[in-house]
C-alpha positions as CSV (number, residue, x, y, z in Angstrom):
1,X,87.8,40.2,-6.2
2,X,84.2,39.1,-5.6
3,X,83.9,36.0,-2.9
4,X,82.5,32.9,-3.8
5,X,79.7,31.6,-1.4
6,X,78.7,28.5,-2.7
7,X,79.6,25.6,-4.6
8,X,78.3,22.2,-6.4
9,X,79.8,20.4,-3.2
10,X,77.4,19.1,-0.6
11,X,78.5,20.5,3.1
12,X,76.7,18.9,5.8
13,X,77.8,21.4,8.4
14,X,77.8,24.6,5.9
15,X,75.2,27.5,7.5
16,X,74.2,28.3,4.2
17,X,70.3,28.5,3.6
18,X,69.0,26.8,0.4
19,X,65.8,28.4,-1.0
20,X,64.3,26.3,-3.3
21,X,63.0,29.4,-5.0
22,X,66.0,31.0,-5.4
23,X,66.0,32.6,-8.9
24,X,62.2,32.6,-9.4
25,X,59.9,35.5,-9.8
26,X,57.5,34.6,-6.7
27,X,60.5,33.6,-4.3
28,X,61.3,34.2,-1.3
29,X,61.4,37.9,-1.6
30,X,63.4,40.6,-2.8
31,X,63.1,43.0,-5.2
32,X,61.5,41.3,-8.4
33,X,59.4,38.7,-5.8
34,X,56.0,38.4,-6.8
35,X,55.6,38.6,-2.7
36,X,57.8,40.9,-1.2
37,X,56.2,41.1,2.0
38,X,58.1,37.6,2.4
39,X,61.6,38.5,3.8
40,X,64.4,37.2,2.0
41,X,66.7,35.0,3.7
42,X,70.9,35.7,2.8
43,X,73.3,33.2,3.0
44,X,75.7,36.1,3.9
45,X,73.7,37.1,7.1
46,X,70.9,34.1,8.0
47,X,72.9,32.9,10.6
48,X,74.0,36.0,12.1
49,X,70.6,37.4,11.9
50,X,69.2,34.6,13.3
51,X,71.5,34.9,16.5
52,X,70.0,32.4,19.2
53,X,68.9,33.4,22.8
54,X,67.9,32.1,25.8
55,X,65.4,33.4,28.5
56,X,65.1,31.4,32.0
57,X,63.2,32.4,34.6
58,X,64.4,32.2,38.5
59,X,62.3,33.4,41.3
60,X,64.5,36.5,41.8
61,X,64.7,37.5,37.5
62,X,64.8,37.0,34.0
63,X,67.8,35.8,32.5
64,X,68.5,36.3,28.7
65,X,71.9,34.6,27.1
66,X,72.9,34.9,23.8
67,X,75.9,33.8,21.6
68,X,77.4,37.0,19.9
69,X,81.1,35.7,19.6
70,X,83.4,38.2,18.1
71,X,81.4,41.4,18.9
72,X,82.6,43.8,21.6
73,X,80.3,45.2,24.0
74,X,80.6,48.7,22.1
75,X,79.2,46.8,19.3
76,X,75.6,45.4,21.4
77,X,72.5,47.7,22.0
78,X,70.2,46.7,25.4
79,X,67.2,48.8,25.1
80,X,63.8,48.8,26.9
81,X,61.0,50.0,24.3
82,X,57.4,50.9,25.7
83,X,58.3,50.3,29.3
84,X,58.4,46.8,28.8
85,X,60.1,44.9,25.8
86,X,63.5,44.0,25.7
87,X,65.4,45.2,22.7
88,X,68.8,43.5,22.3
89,X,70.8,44.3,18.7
90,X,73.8,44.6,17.3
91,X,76.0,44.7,14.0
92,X,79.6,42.2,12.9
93,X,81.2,44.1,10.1
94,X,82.2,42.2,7.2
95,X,86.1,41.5,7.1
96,X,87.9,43.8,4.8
97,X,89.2,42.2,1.3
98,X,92.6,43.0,0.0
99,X,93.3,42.6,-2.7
100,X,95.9,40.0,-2.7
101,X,93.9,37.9,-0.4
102,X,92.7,34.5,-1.6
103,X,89.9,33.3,0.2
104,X,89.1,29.5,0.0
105,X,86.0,29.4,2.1
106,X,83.4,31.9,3.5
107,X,81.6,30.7,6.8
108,X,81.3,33.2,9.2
109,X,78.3,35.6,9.0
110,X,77.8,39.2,9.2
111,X,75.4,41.5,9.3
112,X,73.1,42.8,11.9
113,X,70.5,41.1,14.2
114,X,67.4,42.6,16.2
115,X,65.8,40.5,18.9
116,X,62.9,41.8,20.9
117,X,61.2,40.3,24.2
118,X,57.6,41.2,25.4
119,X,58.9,41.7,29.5
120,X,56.3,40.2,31.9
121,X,54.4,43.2,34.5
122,X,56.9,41.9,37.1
123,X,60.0,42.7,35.3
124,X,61.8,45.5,37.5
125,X,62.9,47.4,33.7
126,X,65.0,50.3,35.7
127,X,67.2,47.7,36.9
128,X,68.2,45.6,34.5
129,X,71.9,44.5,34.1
130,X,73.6,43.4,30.9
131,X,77.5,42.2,31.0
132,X,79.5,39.8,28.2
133,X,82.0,37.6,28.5
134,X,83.7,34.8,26.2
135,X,81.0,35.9,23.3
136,X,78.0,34.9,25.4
137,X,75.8,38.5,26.6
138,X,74.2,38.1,29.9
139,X,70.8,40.6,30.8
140,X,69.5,39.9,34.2
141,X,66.3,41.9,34.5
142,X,65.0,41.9,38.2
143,X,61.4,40.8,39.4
144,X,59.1,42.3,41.6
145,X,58.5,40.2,45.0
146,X,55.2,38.3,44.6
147,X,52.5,40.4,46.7
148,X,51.2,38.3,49.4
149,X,47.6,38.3,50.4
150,X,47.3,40.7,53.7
151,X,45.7,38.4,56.2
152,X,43.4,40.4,58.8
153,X,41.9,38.8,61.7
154,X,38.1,39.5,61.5
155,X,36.0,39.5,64.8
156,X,33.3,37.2,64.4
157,X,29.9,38.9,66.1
158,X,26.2,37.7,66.7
């Protein structure tokens, strides 16, 4: 049984991408695309690949928050590349058919999704500190304590 993704109905609040070029030899991508070097967007995995995050900055870190509902920690990567950028991936399997199942409608994504962060010179990357909890990921990574100026007291002469 194959699943249907679209339809002819208009659905304000569907996450499905249109590409206008959909079908076309110099669309979006993919393997006949006149420009391959375009990447081709997938209903099936746009919005999961797209997976949002936040980074704040308080005076004591960086804070990065994303939305990854339905994934287990086991199934989230935090990894520091180069000494200093912020890798944060992960994969949501695609639900199993069977073969009795009838499915009406097709909304949540799968697929896999790579975010990486450029970390400032201050970011402490030996300490960082990742933890989920109701789908959101949390990485703290720890700054380095603004260097003050050393002030010397300078004898004035002559």
């Amino acid at each position: 049984m194959s699943l249907i993704r679209r339809s002819n109905v208009f659905d304000p609040f569907s996450l499905d991408l249109w590409d206008p070029f959909e079908g076309f030899p110099f669309g979006s991508g993919g393997s006949s695309s006149l420009f391959p070097s375009f990447p081709r967007t997938s209903s099936e995995t746009a919005a999961f690949a797209g997976t949002r995050i936040d980074w704040k900055e308080t005076p004591e870190a960086h804070v990065f928050k994303a939305d990854v509902p339905g994934l287990k920690k086991e199934e989230v990567k935090v990894e520091v590349e180069d000494g200093n950028v912020l890798q944060i991936s992960g994969e949501r399997s695609k639900e199993q058919e069977e073969k009795n199942d009838r499915w009406h409608r097709v909304e949540r994504s799968s697929g896999k999704f790579l975010r990486r962060f450029r970390l400032p010179e201050n970011a402490k990357t030996e300490q960082i500190k990742a933890s989920m909890e109701n789908g959101v990921l949390t990485v703290t990574v720890p700054k380095e304590e603004a260097k003050k100026a050393d002030i010397k007291n300078v004898q004035i002469t002559g």
